[in-house]
C-alpha positions, 0 to 999 in steps of 0.5 A: 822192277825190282833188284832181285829181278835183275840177278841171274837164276842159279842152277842150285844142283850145279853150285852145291857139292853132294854129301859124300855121307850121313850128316848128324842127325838132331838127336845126336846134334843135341847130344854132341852140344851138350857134350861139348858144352861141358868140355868148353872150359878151359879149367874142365879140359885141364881136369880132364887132362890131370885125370886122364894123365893120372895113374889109372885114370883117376884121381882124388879131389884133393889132388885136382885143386892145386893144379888149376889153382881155384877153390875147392867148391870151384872144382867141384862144380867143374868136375860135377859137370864133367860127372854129369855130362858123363866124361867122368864117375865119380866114388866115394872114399871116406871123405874124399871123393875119386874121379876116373875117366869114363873109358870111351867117353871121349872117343864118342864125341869124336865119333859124332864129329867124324862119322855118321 
């Protein structure tokens, strides 16, 4: 006789709370991971803070170093990330480069993790 044998069979319906509501579907499973994998950094939600904090929500490359004290090529990998991962755009200015936050960018992943 086995161990398992000997254990009562549960009811599954009675032990398990009903959905109350959708739950993610792949697509958007998939979605959300890669959008909060960009933003699983410390240095890129700073990033993201000192734009969103900034004057229209922008700012230039030249003023997002300093703040968070690494390299210039540090920085820009961070922000080519968050410009990838759609969080922010970026435009060029003679030799500077300016990045704004994606209005609703953030809203969206929210969204994904509160509703379906």
């Amino acid at each position: 006789m086995s161990i398992t044998s000997l254990l009562p069979v549960a009811d599954v319906g009675a032990c398990c709370a009903p959905l109350t509501r959708e739950t993610l579907a792949a697509a958007d499973a998939v979605s959300l991971a890669r959008s909060l994998k960009a933003l699983a950094d410390p240095t890129r939600l700073r990033l993201i803070s000192i734009v969103a904090a900034s004057e229209g929500q922008e700012a230039c490359a030249c003023d997002l170093t300093a703040p968070v004290g690494l390299s210039q090529p540090t920085v820009s990998h961070h922000l080519k990330v968050l410009t990838d991962a759609g969080f922010l755009t970026r435009t060029q200015r003679g030799n500077w480069a300016h990045f704004a936050l994606v209005p609703g960018a953030l809203d969206s992943v929210a969204r994904l993790l509160t509703s379906a």
